[in-house]
C-alpha positions as CSV (number, residue, x, y, z in Angstrom):
1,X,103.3,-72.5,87.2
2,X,101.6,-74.9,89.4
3,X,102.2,-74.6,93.1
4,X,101.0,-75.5,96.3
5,X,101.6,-72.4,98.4
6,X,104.5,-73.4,101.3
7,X,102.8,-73.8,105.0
8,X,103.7,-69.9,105.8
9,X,102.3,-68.8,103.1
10,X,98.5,-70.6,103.9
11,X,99.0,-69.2,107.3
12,X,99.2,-65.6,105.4
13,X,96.3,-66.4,103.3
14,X,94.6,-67.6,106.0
15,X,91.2,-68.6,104.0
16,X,89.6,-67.2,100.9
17,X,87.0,-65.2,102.9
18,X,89.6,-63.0,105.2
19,X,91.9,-60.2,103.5
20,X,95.7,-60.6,104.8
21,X,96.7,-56.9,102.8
22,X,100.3,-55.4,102.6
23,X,99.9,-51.7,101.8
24,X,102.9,-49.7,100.8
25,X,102.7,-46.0,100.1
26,X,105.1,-43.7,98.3
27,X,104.4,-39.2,98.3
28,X,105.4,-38.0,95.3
29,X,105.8,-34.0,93.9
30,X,105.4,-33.6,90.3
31,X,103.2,-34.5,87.7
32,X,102.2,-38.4,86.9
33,X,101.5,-39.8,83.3
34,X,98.6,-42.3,83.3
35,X,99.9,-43.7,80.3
36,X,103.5,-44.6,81.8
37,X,101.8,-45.4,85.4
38,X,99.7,-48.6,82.9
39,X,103.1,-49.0,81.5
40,X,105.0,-49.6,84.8
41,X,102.6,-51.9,85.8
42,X,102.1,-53.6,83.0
43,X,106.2,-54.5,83.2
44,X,106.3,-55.3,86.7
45,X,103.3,-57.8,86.1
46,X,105.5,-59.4,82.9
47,X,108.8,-59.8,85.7
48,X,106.6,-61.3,88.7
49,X,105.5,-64.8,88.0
50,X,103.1,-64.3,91.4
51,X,101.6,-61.3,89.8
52,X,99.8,-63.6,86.7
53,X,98.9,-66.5,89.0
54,X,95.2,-67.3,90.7
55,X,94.9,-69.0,93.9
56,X,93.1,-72.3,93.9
57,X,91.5,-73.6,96.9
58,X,89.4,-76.2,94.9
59,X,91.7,-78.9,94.0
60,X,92.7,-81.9,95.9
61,X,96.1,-81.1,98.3
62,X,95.9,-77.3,97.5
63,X,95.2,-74.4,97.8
64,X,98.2,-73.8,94.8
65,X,99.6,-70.8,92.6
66,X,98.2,-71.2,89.3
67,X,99.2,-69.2,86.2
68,X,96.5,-67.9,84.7
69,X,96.7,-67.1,80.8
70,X,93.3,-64.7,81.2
71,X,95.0,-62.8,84.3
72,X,93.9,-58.8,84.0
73,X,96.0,-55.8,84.2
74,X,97.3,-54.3,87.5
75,X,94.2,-52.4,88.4
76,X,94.4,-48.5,89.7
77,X,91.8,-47.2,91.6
78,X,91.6,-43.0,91.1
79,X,90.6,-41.0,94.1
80,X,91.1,-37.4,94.5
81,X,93.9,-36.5,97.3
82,X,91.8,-33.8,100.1
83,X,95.0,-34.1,103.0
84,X,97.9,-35.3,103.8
85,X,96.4,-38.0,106.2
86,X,94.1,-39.2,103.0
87,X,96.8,-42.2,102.2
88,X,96.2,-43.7,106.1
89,X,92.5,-43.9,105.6
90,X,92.8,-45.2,102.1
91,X,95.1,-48.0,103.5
92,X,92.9,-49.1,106.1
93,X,89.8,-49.4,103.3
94,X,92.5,-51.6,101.3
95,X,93.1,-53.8,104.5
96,X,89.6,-55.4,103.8
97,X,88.7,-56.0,100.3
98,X,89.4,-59.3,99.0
99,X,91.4,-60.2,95.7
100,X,88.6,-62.5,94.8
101,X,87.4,-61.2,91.3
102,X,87.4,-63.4,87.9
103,X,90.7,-62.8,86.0
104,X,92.1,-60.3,89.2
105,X,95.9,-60.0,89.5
106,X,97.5,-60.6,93.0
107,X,98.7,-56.6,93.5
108,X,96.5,-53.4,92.9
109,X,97.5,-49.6,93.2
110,X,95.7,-47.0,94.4
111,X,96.1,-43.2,93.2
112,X,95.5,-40.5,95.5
113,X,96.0,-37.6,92.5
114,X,95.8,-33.8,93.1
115,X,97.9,-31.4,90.8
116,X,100.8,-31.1,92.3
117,X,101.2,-34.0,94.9
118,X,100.4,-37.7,94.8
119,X,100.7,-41.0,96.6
120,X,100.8,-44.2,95.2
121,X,99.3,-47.5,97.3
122,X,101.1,-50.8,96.2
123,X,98.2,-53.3,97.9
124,X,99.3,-57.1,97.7
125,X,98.0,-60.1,99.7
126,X,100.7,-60.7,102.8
127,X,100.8,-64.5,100.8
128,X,102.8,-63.5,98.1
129,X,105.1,-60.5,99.6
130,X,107.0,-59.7,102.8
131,X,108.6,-55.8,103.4
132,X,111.6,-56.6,100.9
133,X,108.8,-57.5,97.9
134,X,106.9,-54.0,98.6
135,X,110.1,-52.4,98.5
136,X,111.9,-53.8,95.4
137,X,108.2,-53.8,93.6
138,X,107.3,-50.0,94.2
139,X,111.4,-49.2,93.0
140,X,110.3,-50.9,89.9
141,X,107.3,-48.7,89.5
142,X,109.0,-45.5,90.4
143,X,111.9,-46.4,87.7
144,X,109.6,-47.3,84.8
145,X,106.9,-44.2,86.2
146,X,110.4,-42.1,85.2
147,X,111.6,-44.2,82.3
148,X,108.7,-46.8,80.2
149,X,111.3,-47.3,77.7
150,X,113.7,-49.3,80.1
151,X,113.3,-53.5,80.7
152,X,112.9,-55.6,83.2
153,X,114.6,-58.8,83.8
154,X,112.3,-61.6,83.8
155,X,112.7,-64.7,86.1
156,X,111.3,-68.0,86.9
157,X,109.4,-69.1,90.0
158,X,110.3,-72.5,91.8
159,X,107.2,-75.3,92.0
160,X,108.4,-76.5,94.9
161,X,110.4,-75.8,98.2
162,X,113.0,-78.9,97.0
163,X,114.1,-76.5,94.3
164,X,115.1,-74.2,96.7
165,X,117.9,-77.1,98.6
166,X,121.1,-76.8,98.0
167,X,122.9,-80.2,97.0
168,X,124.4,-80.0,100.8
169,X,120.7,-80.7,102.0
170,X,120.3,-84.1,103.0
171,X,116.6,-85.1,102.2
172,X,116.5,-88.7,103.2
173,X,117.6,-87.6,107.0
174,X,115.2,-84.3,106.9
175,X,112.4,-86.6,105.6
176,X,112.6,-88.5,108.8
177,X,112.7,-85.3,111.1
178,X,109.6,-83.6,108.7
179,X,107.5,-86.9,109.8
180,X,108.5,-86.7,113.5
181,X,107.9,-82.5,113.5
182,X,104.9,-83.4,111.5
183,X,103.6,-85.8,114.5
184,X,104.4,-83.2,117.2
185,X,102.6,-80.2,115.5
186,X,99.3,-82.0,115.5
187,X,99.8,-83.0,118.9
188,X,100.6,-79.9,120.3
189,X,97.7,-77.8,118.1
190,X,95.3,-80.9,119.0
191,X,95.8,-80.0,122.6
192,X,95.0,-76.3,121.9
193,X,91.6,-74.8,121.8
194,X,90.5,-72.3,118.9
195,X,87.3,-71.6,120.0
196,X,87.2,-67.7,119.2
197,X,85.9,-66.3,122.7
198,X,86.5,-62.8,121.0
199,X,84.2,-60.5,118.7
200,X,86.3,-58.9,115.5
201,X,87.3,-55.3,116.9
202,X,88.4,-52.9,114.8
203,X,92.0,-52.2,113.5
204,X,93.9,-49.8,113.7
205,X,97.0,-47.8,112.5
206,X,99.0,-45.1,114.1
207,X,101.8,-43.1,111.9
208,X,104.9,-41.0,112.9
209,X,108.1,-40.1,111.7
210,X,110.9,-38.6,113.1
211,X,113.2,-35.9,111.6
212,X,116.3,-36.0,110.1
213,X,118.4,-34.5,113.2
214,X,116.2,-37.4,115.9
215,X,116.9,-40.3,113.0
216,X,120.7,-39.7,112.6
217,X,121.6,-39.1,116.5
218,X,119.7,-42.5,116.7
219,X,122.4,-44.4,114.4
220,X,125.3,-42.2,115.7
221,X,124.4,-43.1,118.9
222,X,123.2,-46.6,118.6
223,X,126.9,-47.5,117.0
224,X,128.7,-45.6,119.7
225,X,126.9,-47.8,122.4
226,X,128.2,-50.9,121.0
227,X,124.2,-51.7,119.8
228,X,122.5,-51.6,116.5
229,X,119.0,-49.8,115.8
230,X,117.1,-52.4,115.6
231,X,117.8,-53.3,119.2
232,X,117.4,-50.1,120.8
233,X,114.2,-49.6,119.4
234,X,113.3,-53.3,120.8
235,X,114.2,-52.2,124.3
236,X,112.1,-49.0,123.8
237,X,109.1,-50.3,123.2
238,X,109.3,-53.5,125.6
239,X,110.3,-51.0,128.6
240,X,107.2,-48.7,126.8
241,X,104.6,-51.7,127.3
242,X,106.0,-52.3,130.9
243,X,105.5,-49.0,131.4
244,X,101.9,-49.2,130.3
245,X,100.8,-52.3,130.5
246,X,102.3,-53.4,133.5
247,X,101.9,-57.4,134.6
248,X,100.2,-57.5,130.8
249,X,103.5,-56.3,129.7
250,X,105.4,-59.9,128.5
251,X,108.8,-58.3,127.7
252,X,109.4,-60.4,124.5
253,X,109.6,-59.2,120.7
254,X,109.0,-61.0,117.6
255,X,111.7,-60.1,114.8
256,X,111.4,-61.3,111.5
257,X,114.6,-61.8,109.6
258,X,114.9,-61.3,105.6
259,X,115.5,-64.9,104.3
260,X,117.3,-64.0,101.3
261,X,120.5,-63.2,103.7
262,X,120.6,-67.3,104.0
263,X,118.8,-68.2,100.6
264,X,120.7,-67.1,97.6
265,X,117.9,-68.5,95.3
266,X,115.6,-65.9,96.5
267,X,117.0,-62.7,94.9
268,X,116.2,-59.5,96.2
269,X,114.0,-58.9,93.7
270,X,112.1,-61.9,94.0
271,X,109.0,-61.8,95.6
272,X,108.3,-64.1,98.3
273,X,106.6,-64.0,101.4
274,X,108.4,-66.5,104.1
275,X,110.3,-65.0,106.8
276,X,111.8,-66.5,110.1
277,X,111.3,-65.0,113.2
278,X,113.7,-64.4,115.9
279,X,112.5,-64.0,119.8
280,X,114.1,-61.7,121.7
281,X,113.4,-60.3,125.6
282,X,115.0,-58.0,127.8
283,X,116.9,-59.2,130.6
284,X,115.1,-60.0,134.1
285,X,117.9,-58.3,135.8
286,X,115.7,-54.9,136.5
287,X,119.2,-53.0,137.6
288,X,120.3,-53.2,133.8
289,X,120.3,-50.0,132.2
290,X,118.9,-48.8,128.9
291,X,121.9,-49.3,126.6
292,X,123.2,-52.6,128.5
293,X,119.8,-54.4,127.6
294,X,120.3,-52.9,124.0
295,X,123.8,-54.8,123.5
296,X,122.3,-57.6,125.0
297,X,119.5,-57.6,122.2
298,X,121.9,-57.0,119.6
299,X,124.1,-60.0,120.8
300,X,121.1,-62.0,121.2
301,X,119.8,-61.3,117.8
302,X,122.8,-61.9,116.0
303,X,123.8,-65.3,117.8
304,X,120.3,-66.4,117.0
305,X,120.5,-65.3,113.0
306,X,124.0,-67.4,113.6
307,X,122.1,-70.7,114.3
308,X,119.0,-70.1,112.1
309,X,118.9,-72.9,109.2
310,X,116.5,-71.5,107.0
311,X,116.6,-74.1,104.4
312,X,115.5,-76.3,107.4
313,X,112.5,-73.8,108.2
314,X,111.1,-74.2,104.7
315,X,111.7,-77.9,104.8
316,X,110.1,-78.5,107.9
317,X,107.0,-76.1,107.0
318,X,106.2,-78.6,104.2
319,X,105.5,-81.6,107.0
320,X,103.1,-79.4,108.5
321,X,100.1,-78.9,106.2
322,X,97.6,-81.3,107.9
323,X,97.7,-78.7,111.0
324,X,97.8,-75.2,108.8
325,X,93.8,-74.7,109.8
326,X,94.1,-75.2,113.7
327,X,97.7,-72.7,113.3
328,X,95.7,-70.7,112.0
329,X,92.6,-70.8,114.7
330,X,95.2,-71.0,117.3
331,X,96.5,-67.4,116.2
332,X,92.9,-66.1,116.0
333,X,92.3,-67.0,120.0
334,X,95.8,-66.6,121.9
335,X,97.3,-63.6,123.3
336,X,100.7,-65.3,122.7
337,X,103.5,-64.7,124.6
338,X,105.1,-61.4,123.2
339,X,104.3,-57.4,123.0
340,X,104.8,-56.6,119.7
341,X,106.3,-57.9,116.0
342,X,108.7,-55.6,115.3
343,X,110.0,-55.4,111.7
344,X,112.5,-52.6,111.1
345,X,113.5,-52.6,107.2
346,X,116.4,-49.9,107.8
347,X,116.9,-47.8,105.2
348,X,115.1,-47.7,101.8
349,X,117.3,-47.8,98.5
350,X,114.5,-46.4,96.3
351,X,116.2,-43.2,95.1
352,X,114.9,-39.5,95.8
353,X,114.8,-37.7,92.6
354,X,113.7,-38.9,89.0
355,X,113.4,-36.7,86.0
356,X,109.4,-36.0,86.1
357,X,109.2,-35.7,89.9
358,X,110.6,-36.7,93.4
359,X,109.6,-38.9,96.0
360,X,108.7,-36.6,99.0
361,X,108.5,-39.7,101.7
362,X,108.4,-43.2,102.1
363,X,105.4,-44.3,104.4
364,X,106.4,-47.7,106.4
365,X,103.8,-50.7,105.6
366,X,100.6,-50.6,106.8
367,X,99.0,-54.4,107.9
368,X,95.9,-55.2,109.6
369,X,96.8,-59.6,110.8
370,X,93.5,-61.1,111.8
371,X,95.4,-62.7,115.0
372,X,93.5,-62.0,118.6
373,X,97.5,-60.3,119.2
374,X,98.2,-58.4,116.0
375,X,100.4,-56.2,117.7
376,X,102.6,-55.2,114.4
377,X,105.4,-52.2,114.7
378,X,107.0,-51.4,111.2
379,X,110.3,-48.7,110.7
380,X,111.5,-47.6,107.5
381,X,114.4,-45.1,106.9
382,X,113.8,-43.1,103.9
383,X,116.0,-39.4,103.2
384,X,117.4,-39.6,106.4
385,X,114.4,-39.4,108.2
386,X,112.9,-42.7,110.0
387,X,109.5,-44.0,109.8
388,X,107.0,-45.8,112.0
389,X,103.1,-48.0,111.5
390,X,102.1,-49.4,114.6
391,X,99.0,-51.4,114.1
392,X,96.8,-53.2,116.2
393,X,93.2,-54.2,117.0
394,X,91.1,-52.1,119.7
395,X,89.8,-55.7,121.0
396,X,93.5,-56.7,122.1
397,X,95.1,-53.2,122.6
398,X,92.8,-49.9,123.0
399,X,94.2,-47.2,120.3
400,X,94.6,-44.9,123.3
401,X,97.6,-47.3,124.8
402,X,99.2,-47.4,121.9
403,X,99.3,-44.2,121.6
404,X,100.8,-44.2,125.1
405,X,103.1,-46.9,124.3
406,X,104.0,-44.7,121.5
407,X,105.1,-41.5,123.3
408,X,106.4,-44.2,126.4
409,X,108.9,-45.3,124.0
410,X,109.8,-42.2,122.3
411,X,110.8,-40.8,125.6
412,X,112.6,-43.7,126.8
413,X,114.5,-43.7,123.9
414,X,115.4,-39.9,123.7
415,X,115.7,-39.2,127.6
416,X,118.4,-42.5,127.0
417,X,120.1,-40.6,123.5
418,X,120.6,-37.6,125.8
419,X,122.0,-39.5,128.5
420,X,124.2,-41.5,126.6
421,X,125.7,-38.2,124.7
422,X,126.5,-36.2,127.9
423,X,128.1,-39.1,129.8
């Protein structure tokens, strides 16, 4: 394979000096076999073409995806297990070390071993994965961890976005758009300054996790309202940085939306790292109550998902290469124009029990963006029992508000469930 990586995907790799990490982290009871751990890997690198590839940044029109024939194992890094809070700090170490070594794979594990209990760090560059890819990637290890003996299917990469078209997709007329979106980008991002006024902070992650009784009367009571999840946890924490922030508040989320709902070539198995964001704000109308904004957000979302041409997106991304680098300084130096990105994956299929041990809990993704506003929320449901990273940068938001935001939108969001149910 020989590809040049699509325009999101530079934006995620940012440069070959800065560290865009995904960290993923499973708990698991019961003993684990180094030999079948090397075994797992070893599959799950033969499956992912992105897993035996090397970035190149040296030749003309790149940087591109390049096979590499001399490409190394998965490496796991062995470190003994002390607490239960050892897996946080191990993430953040992970959110700054390159993949940058001769030979070195695109994914590493880490092992935090004791006797009994274990976790197990998935570490990719954000370039190659999104939240679907650490998820279907860390099944595969569990399954083979369990079973070596069983196969993976094996699949193909595309070289290029056209591969990805269906025959519907009219190229001569989205040629002619690409130029003209092409012409506007570097118009607008000429007009921008990226002169970091900033110094580099430090990052950030805060964990929680709710239990089973908080997580369920969240659906039951989310679907009674007429709202989903996702949307009343959107209204919580925009009504949580009002709350704290005040005029800093902007009222606006960021949502990113799974593209393999709209692209069929991109299985769910398949790793890839693009996906199209949704905007989404409460309404100005201050005498709207908790759960009215909530089915406003959930109408809102869906009517955008509705209109979203994601085959367009990825089209369009290709016509804007030439202006990747001052994207890229733009998100360095703006606050933007929203609170938080807030990616809930809902709930994990990665099953609970195997026959050598079971998988206590699911931490959500850990992330540190390199953005001035790296505001990142992350929820994961796993055994019934929902999960939550928040992650930021104390140069953009001290660790002490988010912990306020945090508890702000907890409350909201219970006093509202209680509310709700005695009605």
């Amino acid at each position: 394979m020989k590809r040049k990586l699509m325009m999101v995907e530079r934006i995620m790799h940012v440069d070959a000096s800065t560290p865009l990490n995904c960290v993923f982290t499973v708990k698991i009871v019961g003993s684990i076999n180094p030999e079948n751990l090397h075994i797992a890997l070893t599959k799950v690198q033969q499956k992912h073409p992105l897993l035996r590839v090397r970035i190149d940044e040296e030749q003309e029109g790149g940087p591109y995806f390049i096979t590499n024939e001399h490409v190394r194992s998965i490496p796991i890094r062995i470190t003994e297990r002390l607490t239960d809070d050892d897996w946080l700090k191990e993430s953040e170490t992970e959110w700054y070390k390159l993949f940058d070594g001769d030979n070195v794979p695109l994914a590493r594990v880490v092992w935090i071993r004791s006797a009994s209990v274990s976790e197990l760090l998935l570490v990719m560059p954000h370039c190659v994965c999104d939240g679907g890819t650490c998820a279907a990637l860390l099944g595969e290890i569990l399954s083979l961890l369990d079973n070596p003996e069983q196969e993976l299917d094996t699949y193909t990469s595309f070289n290029s976005v056209q591969e990805l078209m269906p025959e519907s997709f009219d190229i001569a007329k989205n040629k002619r758009k690409g130029r003209i979106y092409s012409f506007l980008g570097r118009l607008f991002f000429l007009l921008k300054s990226t002169r970091n006024k900033f110094g580099s902070g430090r990052n950030y992650a805060i964990h929680w996790k709710l239990d089973e009784e908080q997580t369920v009367a969240i659906a039951e009571t989310s679907k009674n309202a007429g709202t989903t999840i996702h949307a009343v946890l959107c209204v919580a924490f925009l009504k949580a940085f009002q709350e704290v922030r005040g005029v800093k508040a902007r009222g606006k989320v960021i949502s990113p939306v799974d593209i393999r709902r709209f692209i069929p070539a991109i299985k769910p198995d398949t790793m890839f790292a693009f996906a199209p964001i949704v905007e989404l704000t409460l309404d100005k109308d201050h005498n709207k109550g908790f759960w009215e904004q909530a089915r406003k957000i959930k109408t809102d979302l869906t009517a955008k998902i509705e209109t979203m041409n994601a085959y367009e997106m990825l089209w369009m991304g290709e016509y804007m290469h030439k202006t990747v680098k001052r994207m890229i300084g733009f998100l360095k130096t703006t606050d933007g124009s929203h609170d938080v990105t807030l990616s809930n994956m809902g709930r994990l299929t990665i099953p609970e029990k195997y026959n050598s041990f079971e998988v206590e809990t699911i931490y959500s993704p850990t992330v540190a963006f390199p953005w001035r506003n790296p505001n990142t929320l992350v929820a994961t449901t796993f055994k019934n029992r929902m999960d939550f990273t928040f992650m930021s940068n104390d140069n953009f938001l001290e660790e002490a508000e988010a912990f306020k935001i945090k508890a702000a939108a907890m409350e909201l969001l219970f006093a509202n469930l209680q509310q709700l149910s005695h009605a």
